[in-house]
Jmol script that loads the backbone (N, CA, C; Angstrom):
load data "model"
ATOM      1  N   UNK A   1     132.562-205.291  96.144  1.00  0.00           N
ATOM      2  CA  UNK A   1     133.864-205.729  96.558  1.00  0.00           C
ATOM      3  C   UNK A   1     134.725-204.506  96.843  1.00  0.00           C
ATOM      4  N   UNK A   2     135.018-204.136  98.220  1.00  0.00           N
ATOM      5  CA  UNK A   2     135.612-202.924  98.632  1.00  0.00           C
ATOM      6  C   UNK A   2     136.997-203.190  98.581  1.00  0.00           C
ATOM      7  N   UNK A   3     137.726-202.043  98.834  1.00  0.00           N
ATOM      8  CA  UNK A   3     139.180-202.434  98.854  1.00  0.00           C
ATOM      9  C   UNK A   3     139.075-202.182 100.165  1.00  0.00           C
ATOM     10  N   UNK A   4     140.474-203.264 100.658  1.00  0.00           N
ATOM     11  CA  UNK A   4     140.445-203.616 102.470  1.00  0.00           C
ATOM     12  C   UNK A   4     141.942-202.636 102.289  1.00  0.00           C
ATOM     13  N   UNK A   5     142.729-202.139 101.349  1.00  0.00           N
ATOM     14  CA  UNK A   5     143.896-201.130 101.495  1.00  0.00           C
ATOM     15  C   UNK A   5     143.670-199.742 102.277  1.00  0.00           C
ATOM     16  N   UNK A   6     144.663-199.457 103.059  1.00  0.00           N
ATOM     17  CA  UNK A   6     144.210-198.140 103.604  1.00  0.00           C
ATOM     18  C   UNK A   6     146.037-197.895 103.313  1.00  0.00           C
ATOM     19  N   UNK A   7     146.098-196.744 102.253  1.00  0.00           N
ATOM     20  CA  UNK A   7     147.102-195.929 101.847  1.00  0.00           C
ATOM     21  C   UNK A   7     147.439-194.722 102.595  1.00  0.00           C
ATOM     22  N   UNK A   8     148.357-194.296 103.331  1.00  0.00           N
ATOM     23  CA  UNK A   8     148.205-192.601 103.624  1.00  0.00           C
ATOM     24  C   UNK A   8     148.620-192.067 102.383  1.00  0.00           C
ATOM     25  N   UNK A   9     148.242-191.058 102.051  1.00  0.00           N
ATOM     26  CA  UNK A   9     148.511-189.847 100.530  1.00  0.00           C
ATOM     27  C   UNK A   9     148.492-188.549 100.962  1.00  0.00           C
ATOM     28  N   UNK A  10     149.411-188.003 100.524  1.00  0.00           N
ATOM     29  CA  UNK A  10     149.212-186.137 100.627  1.00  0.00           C
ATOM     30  C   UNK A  10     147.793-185.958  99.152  1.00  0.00           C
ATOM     31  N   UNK A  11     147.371-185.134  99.606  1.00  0.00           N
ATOM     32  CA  UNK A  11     146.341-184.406  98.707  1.00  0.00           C
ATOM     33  C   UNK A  11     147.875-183.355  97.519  1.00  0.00           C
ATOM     34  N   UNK A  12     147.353-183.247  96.400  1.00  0.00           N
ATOM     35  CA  UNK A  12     147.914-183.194  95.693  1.00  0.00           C
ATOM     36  C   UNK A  12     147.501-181.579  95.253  1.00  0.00           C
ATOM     37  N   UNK A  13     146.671-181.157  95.959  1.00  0.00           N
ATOM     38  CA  UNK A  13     145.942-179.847  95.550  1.00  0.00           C
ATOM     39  C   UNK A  13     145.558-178.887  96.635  1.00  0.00           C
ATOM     40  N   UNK A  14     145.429-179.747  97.955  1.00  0.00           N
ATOM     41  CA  UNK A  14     145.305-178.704  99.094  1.00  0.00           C
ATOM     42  C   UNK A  14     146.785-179.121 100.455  1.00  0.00           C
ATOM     43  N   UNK A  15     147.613-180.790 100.169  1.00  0.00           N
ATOM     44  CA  UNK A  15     148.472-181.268 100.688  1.00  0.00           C
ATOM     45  C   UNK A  15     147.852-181.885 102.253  1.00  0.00           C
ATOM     46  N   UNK A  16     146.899-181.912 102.444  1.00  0.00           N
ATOM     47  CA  UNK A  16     146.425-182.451 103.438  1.00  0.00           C
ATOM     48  C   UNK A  16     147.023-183.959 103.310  1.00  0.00           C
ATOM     49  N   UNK A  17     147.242-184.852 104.474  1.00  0.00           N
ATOM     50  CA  UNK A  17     147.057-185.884 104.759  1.00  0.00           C
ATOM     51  C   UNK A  17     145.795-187.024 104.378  1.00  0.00           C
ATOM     52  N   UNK A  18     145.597-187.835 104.100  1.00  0.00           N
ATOM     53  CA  UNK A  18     144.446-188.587 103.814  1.00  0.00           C
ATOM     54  C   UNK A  18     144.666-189.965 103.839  1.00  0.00           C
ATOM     55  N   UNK A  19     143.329-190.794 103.990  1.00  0.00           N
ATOM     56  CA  UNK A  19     143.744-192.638 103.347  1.00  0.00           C
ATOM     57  C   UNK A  19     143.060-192.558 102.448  1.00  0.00           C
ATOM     58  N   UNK A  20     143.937-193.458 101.674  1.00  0.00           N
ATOM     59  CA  UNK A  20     143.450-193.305  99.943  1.00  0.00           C
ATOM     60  C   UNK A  20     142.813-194.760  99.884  1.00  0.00           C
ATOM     61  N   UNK A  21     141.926-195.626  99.143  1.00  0.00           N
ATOM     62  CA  UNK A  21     141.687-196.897  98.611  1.00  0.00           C
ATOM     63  C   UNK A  21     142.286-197.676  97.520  1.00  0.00           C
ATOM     64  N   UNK A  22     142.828-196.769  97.507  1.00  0.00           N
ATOM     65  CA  UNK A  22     143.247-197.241  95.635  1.00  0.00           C
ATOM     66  C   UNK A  22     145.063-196.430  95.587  1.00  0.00           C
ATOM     67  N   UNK A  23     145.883-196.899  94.719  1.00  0.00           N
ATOM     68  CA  UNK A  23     146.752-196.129  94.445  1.00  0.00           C
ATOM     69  C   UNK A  23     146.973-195.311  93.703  1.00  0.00           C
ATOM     70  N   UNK A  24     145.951-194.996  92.540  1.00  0.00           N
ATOM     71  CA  UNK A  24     145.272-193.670  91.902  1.00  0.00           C
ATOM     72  C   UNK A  24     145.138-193.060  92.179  1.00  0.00           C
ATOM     73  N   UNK A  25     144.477-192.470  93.487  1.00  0.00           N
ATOM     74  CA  UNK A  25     143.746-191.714  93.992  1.00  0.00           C
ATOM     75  C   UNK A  25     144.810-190.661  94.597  1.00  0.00           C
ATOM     76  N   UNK A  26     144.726-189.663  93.803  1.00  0.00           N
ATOM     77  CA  UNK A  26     145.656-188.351  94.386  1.00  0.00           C
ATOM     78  C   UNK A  26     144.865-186.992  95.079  1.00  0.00           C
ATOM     79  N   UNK A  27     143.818-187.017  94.932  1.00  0.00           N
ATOM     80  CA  UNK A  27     143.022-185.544  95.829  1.00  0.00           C
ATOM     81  C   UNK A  27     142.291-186.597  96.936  1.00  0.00           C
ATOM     82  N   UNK A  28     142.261-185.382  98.312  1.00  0.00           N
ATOM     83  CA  UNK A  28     141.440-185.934  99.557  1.00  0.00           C
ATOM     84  C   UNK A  28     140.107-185.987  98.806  1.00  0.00           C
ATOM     85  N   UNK A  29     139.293-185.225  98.270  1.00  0.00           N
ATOM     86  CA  UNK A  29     138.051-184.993  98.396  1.00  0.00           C
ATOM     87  C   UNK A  29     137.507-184.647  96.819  1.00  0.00           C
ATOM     88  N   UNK A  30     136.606-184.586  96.125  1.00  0.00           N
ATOM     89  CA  UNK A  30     135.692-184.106  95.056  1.00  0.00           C
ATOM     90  C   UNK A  30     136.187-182.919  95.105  1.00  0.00           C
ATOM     91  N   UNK A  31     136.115-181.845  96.073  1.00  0.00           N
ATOM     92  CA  UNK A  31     135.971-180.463  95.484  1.00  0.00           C
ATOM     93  C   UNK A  31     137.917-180.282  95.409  1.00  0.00           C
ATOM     94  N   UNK A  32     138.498-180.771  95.780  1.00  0.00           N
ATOM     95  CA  UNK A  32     139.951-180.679  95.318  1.00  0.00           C
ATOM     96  C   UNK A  32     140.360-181.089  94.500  1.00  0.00           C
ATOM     97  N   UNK A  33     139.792-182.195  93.890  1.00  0.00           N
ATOM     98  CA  UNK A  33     139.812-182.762  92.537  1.00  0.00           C
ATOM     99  C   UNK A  33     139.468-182.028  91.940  1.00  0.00           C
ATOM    100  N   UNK A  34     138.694-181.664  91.452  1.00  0.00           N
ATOM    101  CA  UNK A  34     137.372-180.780  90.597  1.00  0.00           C
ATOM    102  C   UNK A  34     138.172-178.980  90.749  1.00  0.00           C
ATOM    103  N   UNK A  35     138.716-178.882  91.331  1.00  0.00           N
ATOM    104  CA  UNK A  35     139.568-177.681  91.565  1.00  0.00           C
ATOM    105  C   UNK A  35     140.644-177.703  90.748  1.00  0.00           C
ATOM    106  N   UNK A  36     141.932-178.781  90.602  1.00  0.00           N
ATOM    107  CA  UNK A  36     142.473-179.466  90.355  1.00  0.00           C
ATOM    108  C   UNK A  36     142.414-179.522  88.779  1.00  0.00           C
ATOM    109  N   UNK A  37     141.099-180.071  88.441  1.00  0.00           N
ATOM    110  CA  UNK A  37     140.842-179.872  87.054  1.00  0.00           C
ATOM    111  C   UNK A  37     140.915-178.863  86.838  1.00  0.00           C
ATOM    112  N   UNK A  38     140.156-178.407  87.217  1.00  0.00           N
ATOM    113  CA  UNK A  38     139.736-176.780  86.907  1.00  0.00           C
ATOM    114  C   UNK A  38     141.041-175.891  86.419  1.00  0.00           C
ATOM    115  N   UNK A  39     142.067-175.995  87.262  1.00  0.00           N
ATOM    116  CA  UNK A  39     143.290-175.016  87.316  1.00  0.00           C
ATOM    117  C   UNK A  39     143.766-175.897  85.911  1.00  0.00           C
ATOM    118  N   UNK A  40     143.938-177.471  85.777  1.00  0.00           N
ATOM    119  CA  UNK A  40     144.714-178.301  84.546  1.00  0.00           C
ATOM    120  C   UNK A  40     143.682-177.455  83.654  1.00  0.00           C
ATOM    121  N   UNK A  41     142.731-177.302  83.106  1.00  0.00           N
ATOM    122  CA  UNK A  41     142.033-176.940  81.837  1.00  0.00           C
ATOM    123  C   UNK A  41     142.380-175.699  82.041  1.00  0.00           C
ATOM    124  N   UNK A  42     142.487-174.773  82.791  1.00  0.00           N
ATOM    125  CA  UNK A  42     142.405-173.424  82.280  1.00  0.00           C
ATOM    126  C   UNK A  42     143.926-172.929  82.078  1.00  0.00           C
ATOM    127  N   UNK A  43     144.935-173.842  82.485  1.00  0.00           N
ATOM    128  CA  UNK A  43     146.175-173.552  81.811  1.00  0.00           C
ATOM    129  C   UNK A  43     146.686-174.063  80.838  1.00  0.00           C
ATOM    130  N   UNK A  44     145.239-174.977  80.393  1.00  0.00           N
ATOM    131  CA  UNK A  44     145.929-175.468  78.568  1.00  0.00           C
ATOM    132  C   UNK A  44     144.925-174.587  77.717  1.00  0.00           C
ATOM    133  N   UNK A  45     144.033-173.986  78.447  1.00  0.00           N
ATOM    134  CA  UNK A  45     143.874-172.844  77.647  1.00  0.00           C
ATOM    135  C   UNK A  45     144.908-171.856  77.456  1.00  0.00           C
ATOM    136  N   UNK A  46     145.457-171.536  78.369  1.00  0.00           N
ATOM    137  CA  UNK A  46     146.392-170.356  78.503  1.00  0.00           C
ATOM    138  C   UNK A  46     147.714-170.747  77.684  1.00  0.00           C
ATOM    139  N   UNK A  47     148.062-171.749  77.578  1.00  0.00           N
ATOM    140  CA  UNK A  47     149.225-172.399  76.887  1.00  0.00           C
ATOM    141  C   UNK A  47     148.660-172.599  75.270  1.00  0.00           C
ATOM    142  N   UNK A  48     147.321-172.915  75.142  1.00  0.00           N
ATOM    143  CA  UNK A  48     146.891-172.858  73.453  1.00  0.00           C
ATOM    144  C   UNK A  48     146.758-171.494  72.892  1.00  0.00           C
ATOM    145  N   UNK A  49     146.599-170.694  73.985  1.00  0.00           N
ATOM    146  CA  UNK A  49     146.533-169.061  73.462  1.00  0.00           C
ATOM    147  C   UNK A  49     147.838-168.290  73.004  1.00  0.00           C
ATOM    148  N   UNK A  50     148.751-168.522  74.243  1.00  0.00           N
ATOM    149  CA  UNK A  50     149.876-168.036  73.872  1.00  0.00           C
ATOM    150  C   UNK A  50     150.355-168.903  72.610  1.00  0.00           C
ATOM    151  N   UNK A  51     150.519-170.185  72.543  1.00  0.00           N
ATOM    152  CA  UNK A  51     151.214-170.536  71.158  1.00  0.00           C
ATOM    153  C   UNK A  51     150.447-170.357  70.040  1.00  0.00           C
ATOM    154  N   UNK A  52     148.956-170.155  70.317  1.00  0.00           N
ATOM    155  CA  UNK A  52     148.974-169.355  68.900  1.00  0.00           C
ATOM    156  C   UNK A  52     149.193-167.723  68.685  1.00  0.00           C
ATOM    157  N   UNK A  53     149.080-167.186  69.634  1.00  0.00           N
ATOM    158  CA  UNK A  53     149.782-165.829  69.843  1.00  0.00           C
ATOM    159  C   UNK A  53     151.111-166.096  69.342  1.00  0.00           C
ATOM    160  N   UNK A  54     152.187-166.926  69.479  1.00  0.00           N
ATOM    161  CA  UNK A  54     153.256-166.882  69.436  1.00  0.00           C
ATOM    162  C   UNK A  54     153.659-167.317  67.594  1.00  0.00           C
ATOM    163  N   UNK A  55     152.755-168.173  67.098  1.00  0.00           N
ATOM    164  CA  UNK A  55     152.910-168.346  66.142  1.00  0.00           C
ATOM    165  C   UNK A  55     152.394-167.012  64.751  1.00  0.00           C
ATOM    166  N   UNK A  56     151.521-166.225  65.322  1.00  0.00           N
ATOM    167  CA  UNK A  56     151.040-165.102  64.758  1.00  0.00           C
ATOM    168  C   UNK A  56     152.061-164.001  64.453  1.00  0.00           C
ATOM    169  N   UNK A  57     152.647-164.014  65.821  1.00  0.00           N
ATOM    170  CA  UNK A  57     153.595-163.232  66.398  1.00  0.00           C
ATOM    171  C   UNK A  57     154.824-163.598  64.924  1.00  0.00           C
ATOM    172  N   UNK A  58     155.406-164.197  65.003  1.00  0.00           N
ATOM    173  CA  UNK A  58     156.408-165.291  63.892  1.00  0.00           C
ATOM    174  C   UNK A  58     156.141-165.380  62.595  1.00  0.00           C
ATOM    175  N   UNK A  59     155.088-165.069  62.214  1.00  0.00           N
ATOM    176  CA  UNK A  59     154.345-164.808  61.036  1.00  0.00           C
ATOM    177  C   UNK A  59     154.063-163.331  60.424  1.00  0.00           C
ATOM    178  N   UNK A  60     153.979-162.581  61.367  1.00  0.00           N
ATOM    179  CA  UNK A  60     154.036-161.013  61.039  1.00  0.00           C
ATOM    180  C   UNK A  60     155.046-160.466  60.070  1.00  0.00           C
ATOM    181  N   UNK A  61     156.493-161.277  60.334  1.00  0.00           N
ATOM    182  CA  UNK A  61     157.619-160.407  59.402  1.00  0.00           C
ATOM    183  C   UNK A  61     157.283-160.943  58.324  1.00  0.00           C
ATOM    184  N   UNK A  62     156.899-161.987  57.883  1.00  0.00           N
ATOM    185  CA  UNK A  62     157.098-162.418  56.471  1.00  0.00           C
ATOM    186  C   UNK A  62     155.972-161.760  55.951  1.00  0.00           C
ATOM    187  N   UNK A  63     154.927-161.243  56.492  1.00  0.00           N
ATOM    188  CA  UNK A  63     153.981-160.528  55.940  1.00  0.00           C
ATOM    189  C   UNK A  63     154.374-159.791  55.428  1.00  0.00           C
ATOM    190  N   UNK A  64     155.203-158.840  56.119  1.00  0.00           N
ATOM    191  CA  UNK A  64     155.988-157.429  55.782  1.00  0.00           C
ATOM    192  C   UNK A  64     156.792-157.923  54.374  1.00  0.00           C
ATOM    193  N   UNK A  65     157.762-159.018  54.783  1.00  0.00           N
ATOM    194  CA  UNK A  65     158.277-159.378  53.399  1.00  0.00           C
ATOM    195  C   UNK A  65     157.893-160.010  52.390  1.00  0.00           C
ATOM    196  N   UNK A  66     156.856-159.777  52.528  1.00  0.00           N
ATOM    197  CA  UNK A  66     156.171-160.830  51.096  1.00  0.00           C
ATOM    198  C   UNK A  66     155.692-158.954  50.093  1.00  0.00           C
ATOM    199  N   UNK A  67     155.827-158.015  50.674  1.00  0.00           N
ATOM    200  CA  UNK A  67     155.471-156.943  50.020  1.00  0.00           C
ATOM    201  C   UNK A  67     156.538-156.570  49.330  1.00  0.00           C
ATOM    202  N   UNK A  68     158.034-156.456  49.792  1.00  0.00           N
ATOM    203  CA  UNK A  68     159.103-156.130  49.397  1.00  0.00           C
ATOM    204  C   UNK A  68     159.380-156.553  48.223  1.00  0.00           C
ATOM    205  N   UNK A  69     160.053-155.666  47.039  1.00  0.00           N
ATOM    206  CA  UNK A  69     160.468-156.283  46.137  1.00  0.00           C
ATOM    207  C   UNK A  69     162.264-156.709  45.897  1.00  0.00           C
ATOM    208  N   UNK A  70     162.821-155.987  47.460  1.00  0.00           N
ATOM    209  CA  UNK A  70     164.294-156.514  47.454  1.00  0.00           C
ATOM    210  C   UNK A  70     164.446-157.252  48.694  1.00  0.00           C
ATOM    211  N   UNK A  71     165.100-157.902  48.964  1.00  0.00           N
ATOM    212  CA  UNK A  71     165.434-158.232  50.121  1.00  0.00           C
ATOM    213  C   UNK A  71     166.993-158.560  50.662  1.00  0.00           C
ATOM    214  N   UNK A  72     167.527-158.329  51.621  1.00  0.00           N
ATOM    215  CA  UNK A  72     168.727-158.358  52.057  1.00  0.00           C
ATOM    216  C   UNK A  72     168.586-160.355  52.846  1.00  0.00           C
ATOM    217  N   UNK A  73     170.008-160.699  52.320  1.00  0.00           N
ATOM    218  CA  UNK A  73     169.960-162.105  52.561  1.00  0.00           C
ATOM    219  C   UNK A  73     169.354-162.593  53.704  1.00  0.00           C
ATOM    220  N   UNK A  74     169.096-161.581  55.157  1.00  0.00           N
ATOM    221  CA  UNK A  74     168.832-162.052  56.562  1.00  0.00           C
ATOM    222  C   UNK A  74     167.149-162.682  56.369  1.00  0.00           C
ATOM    223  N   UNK A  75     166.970-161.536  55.715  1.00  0.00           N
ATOM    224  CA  UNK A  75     165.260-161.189  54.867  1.00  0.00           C
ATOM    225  C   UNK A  75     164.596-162.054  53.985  1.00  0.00           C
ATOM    226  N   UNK A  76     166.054-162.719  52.681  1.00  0.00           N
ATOM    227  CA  UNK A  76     165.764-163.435  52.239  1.00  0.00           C
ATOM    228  C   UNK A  76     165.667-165.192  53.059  1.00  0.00           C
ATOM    229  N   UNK A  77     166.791-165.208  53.787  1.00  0.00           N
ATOM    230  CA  UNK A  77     166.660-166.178  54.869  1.00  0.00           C
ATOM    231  C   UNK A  77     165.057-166.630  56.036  1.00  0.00           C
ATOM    232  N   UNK A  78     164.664-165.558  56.440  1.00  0.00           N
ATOM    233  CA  UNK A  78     163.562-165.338  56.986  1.00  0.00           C
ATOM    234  C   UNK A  78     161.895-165.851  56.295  1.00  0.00           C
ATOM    235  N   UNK A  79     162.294-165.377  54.885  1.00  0.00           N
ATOM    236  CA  UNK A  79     161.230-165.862  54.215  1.00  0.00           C
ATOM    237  C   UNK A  79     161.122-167.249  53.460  1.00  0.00           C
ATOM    238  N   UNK A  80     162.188-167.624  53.481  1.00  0.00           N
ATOM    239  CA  UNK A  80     162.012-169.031  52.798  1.00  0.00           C
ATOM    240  C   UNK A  80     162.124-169.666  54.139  1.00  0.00           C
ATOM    241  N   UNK A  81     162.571-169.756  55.268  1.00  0.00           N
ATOM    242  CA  UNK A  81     162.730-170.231  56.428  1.00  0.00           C
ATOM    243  C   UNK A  81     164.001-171.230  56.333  1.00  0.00           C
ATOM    244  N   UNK A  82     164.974-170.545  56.214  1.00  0.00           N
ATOM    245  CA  UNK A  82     166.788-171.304  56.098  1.00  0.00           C
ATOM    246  C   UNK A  82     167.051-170.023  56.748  1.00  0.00           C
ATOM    247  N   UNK A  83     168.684-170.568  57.237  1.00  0.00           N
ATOM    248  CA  UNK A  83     169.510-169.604  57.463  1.00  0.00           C
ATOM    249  C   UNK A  83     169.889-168.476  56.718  1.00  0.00           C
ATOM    250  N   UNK A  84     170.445-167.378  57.160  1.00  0.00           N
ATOM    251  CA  UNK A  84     171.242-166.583  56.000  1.00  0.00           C
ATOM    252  C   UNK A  84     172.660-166.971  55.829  1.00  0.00           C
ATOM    253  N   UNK A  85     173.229-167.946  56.239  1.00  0.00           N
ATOM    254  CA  UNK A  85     174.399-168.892  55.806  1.00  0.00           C
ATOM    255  C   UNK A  85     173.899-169.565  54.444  1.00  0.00           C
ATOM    256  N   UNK A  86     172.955-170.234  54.416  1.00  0.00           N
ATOM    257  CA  UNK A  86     172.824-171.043  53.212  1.00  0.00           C
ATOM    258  C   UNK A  86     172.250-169.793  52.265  1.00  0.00           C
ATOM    259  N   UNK A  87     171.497-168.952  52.095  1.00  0.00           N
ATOM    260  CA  UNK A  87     171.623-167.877  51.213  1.00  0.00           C
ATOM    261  C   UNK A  87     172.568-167.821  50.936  1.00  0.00           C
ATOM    262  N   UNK A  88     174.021-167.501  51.320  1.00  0.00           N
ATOM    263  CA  UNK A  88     175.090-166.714  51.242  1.00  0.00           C
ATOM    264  C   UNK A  88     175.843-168.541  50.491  1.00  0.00           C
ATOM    265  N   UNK A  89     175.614-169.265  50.480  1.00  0.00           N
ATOM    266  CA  UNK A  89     175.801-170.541  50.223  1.00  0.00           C
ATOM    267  C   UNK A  89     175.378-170.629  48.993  1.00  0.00           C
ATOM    268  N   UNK A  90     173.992-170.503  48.507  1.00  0.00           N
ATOM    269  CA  UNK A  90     173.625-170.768  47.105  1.00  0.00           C
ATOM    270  C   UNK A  90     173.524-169.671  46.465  1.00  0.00           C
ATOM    271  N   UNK A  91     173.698-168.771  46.664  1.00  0.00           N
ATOM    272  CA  UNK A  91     174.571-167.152  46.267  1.00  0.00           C
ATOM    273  C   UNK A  91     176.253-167.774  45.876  1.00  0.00           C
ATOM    274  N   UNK A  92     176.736-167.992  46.233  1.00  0.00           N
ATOM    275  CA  UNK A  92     177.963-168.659  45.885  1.00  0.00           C
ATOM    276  C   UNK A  92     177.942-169.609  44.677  1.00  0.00           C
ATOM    277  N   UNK A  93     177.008-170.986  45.144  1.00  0.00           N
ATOM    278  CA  UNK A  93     176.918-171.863  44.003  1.00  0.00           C
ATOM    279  C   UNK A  93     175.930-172.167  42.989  1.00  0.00           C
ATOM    280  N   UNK A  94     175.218-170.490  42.633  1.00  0.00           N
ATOM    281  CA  UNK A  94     174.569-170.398  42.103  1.00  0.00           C
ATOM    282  C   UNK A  94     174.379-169.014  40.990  1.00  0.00           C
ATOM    283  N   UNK A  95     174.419-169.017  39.737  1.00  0.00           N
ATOM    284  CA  UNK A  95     174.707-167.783  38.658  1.00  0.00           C
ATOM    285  C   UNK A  95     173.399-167.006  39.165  1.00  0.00           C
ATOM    286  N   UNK A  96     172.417-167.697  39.240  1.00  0.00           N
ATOM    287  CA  UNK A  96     170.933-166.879  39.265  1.00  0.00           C
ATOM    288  C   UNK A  96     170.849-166.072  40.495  1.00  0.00           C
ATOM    289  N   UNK A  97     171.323-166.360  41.137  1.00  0.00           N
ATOM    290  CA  UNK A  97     171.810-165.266  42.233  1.00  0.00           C
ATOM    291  C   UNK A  97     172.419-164.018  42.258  1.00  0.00           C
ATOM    292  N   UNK A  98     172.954-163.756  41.529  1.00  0.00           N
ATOM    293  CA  UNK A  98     173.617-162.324  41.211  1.00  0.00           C
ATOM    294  C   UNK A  98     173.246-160.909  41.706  1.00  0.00           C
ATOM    295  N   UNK A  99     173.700-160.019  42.703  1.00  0.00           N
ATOM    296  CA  UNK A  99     173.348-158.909  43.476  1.00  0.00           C
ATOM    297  C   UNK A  99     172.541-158.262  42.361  1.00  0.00           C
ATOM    298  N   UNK A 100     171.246-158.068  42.594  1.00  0.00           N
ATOM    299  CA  UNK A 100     170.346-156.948  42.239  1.00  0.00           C
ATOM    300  C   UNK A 100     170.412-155.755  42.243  1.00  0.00           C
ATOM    301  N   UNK A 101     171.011-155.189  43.093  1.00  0.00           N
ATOM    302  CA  UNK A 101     172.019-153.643  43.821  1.00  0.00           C
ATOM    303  C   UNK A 101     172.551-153.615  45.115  1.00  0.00           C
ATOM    304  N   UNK A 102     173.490-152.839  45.311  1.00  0.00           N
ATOM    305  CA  UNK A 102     173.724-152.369  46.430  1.00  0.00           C
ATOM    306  C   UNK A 102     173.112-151.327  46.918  1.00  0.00           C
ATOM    307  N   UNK A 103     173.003-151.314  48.517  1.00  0.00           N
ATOM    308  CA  UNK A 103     172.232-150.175  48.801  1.00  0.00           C
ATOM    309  C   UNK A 103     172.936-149.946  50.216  1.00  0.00           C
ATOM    310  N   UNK A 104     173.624-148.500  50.422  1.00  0.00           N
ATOM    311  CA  UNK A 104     174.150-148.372  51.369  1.00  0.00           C
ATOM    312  C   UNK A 104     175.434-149.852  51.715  1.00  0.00           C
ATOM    313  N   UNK A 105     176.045-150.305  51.413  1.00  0.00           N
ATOM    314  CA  UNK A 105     176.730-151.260  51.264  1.00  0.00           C
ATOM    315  C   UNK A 105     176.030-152.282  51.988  1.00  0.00           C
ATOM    316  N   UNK A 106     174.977-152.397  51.381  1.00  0.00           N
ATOM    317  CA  UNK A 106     174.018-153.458  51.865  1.00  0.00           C
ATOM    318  C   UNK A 106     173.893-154.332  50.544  1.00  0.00           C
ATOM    319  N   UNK A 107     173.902-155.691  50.660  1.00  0.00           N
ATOM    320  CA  UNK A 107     173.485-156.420  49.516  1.00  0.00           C
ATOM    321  C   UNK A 107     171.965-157.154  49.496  1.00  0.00           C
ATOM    322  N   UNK A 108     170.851-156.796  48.373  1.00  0.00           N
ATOM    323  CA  UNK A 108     169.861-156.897  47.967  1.00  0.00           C
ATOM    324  C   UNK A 108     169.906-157.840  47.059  1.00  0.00           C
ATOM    325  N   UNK A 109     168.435-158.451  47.079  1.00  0.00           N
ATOM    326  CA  UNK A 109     168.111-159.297  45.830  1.00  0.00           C
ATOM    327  C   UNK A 109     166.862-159.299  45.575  1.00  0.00           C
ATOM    328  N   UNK A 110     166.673-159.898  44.479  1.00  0.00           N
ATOM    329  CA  UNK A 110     165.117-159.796  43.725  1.00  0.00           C
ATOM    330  C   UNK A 110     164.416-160.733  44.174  1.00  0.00           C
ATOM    331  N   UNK A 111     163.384-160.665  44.423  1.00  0.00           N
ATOM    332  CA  UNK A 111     161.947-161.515  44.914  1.00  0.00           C
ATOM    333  C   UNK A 111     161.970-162.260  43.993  1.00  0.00           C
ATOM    334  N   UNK A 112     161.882-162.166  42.249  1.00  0.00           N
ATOM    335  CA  UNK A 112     161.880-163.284  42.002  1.00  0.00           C
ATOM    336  C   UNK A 112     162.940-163.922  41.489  1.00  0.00           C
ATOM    337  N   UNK A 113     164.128-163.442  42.441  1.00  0.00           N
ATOM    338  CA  UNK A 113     165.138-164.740  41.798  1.00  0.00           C
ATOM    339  C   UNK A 113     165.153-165.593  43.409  1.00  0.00           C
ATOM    340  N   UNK A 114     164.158-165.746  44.396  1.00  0.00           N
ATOM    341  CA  UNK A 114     164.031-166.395  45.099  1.00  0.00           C
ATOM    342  C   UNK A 114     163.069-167.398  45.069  1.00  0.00           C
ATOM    343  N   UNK A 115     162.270-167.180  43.842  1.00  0.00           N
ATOM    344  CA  UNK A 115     160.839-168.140  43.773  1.00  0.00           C
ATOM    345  C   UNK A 115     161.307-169.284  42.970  1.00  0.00           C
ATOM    346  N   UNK A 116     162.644-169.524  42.785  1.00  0.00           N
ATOM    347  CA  UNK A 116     162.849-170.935  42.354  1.00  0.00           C
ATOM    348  C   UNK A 116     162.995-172.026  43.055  1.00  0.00           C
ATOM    349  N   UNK A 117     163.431-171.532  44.646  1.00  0.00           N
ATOM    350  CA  UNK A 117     163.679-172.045  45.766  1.00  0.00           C
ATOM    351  C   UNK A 117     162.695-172.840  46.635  1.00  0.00           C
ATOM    352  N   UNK A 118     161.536-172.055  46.186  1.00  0.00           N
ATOM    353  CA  UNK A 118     160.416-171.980  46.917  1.00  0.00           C
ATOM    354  C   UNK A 118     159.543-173.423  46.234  1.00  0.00           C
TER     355      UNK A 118
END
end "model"
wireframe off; spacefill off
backbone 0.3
color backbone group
């Protein structure tokens, strides 16, 4: 049972003109299809690479800070994954928080007065 439809369609991969049978049918031919694929799979490769590149990438600082034994609130923010507003927030409404030292008029804190958070 053929289809008696004759559709005109642009090709979707080389833009040629064509009659289509069906209203599915978006490539003139097999090898434009199959091309088509070809280019769709190899840019969800390229898109699964970079986001895990990107997530590696995002993961590097806390490496660095998981060694530290002080950290400045941006730092401490970074590693628990909150803002450094809410640091500076439960630093406020919180005793166990209390500056560890200053350094260079920088304010520091202890690694483990952050592991309660965690």
């Amino acid at each position: 049972m053929s289809s008696s439809i004759d559709i005109q369609k642009k090709c979707m991969w080389c833009g040629k003109v064509f009659i289509a049978h069906k209203m599915s049918t978006s490539y003139c031919s097999h090898k434009c299809a199959s091309a088509a694929y070809k280019d769709r799979v190899r840019k969800e490769r390229v898109a699964a690479y970079q986001k895990e590149q990107s997530i590696q990438e995002l993961n590097e600082p806390i490496k660095d800070l998981e060694q530290k034994e002080f950290f400045t609130p941006t730092e401490a923010g970074m590693l628990l994954g909150i803002s450094r507003a809410s640091i500076y927030r439960y630093m406020a409404d919180s005793r166990q928080y209390n500056k560890s030292r200053s350094v260079q008029r920088k304010d520091t804190y202890q690694k483990k007065r952050h592991r309660y958070l965690i």
